[in-house]
C-alpha positions as CSV (number, residue, x, y, z in Angstrom):
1,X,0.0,0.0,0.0
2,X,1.0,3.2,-0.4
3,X,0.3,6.7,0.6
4,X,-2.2,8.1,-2.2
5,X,-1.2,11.5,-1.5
6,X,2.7,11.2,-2.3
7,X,3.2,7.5,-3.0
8,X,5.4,6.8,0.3
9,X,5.3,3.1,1.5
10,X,2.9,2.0,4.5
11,X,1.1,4.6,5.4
12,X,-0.1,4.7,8.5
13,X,-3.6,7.0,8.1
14,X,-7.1,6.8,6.4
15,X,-9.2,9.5,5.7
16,X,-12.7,8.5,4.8
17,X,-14.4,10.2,1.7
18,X,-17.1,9.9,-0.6
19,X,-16.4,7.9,-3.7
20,X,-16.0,10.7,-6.9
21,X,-15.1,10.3,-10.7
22,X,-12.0,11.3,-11.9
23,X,-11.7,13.0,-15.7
24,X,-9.0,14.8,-16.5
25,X,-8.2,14.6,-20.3
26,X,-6.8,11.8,-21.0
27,X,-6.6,10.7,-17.2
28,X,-9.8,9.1,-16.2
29,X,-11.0,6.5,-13.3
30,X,-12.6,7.0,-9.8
31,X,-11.9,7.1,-6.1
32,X,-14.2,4.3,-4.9
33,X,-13.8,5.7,-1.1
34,X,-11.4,5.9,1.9
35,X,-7.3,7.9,1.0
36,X,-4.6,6.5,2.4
37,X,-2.1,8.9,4.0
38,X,1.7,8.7,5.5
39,X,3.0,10.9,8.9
40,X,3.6,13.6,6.6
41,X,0.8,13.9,4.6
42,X,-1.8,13.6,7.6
43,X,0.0,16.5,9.4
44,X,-0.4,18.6,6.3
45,X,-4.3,17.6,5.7
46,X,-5.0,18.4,9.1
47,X,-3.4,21.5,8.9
48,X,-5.1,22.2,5.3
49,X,-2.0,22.7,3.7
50,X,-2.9,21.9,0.1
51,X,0.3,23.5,-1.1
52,X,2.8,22.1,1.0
53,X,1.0,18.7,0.0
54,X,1.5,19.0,-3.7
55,X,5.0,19.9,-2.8
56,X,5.5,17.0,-0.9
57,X,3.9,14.6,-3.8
58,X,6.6,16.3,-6.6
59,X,9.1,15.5,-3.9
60,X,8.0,12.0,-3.5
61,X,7.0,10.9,-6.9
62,X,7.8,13.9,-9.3
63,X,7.1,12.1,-13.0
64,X,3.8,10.9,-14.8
65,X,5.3,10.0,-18.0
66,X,4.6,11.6,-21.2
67,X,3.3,14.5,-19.2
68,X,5.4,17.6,-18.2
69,X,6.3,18.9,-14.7
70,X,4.1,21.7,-14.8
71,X,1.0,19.3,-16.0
72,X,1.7,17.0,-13.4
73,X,1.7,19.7,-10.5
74,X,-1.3,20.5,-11.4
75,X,-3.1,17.3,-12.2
76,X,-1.7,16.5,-8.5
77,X,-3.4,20.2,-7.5
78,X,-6.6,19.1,-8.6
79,X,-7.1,15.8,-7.5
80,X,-6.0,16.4,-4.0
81,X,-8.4,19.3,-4.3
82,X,-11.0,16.6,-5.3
83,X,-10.2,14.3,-2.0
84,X,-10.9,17.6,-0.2
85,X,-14.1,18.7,-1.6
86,X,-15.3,14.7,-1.0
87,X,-13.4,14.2,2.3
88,X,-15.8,13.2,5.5
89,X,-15.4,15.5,8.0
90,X,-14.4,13.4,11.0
91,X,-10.7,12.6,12.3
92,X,-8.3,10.3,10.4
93,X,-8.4,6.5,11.4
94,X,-4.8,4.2,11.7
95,X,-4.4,1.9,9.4
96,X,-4.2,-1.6,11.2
């Protein structure tokens, strides 16, 4: 498993949210529910810290091939946005 907001190994959170479609040009699929989040990335949703997230994600995992950085800071952007606008408000859950 890995952390669906930066792609680090075990992570250690779950944020519930309602399942949502995903189309972004030539991107496409859907979040069927819960994100999975590592340390880092739970400290920074809690905080609402949407920038310091993306950052973290271009750290973490900075290529989608055959699109450039730019696109992929963006696509990252607005699908976190996405989790957030469908994100349950209640506190984040460890993962067993």
């Amino acid at each position: 498993m890995i952390c669906d907001f930066c792609n680090a190994p075990n992570p250690a959170w779950r944020f519930r949210a309602r399942p949502f479609l995903i189309d972004y040009g030539p991107i496409t699929g859907e979040s069927d529910a819960d994100w999975a989040a590592c340390n880092e990335c739970r400290e920074m949703i809690v905080a609402d810290d949407r920038n310091g997230l993306v950052n973290r994600a271009m750290l973490m995992a900075p290529a989608i091939p055959d699109l450039p950085e730019a696109d992929v800071r963006e696509l990252r952007r607005w699908s976190q946005g996405l989790f957030f606008t469908h994100r349950v408000p209640c506190a984040p859950v460890p993962i067993a």
